[in-house]
C-alpha angles and dihedrals in degrees: 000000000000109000125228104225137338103237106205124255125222142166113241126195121211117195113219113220119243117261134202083260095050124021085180103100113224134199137221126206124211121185108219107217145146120241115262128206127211126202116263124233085254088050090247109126107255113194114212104173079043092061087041089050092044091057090037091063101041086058096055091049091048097111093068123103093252104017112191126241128233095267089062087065093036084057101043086055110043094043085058100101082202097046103144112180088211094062089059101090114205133186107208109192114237107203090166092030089227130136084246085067101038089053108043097010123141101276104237107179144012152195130182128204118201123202117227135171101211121196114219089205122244121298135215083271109046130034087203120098118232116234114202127178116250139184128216131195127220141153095041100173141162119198099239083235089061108037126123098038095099096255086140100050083040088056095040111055080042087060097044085047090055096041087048090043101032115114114192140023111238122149130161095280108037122094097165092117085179095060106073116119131175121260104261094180138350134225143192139181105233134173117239098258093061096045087096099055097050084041096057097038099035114032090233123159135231124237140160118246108233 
């Protein structure tokens, strides 16, 4: 596999505000990290943060209708050509702030970019069609015991940093070294309700699908 890029990973430290049951102020700590694979016994990569972070997700998607189950998210991962584990942004929370934690902590938050080459169609001037890189962002989740400490709009500005500042296309499955291309915009699909928030952090605009 040749990566496409090493995100950074950092320890971050969130103050709780005082309530009317505690005037002593607390603290929570949350490890920023990419997920990381290791090899299985057969050679095949077996992703262990992955199976954590596909079950992760279906639990906090839980309260809809039909919610769907972890293998919706494995297989939304591993049928991606350009899947790439460290384009997948965690939060871990770090109760006791030690590697033990970072490295095998309860995953709290996540965020997903996905790596996509987009055509802008052919103009009056030219029959060829322009490519240009994109980033999309996708399973974009907050444990409900850890809401409303600001873990999304923390994962967030750290994807659009690395899609503004990302070099090279890579992925697990890719071996062109010659087709990397920097990330010239990003896109979502969001429900109304969360326009707002990707709006606000992320500068993203609104617009219909045809």
């Amino acid at each position: 596999m040749k990566p496409a890029l090493a995100p950074s990973d950092h320890t971050i430290t969130i103050p709780t505000a005082t309530t009317a049951e505690s005037s002593t102020p607390t603290t929570h700590t949350y490890h920023l990290r990419s997920l990381r694979s290791t090899p299985e016994e057969e050679g095949h990569q077996f992703h262990t943060d992955i199976v954590k972070w596909t079950e992760f997700c279906a639990s906090v998607f839980s309260y809809k209708p039909n919610p769907p189950p972890p293998s919706y998210f494995a297989r939304h991962y591993h049928n991606d050509p350009r899947r790439d584990p460290a384009l997948v942004r965690v939060l871990i929370h770090c109760p006791d702030d030690s590697e033990e934690d970072r490295i095998n902590g309860e995953i709290v938050s996540s965020v997903r970019i996905f790596r996509r080459t987009l055509s802008t169609g052919s103009s009056s001037s030219s029959s060829s069609a322009r490519m240009i890189e994109a980033g999309g962002i996708g399973e974009v989740c907050t444990s409900p015991n850890h809401q409303r400490r600001g873990l999304s709009k923390i994962l967030l500005k750290d994807a659009l940093n690395i899609m503004s500042t990302s070099c090279k296309d890579g992925g697990e499955d890719d071996d062109d070294e010659d087709d990397g291309m920097m990330m010239s915009c990003s896109l979502l699909h969001a429900s109304p309700d969360f326009r707002p928030v990707y709006s606000k952090v992320g500068g993203y605009q609104s617009v219909r699908s045809e």
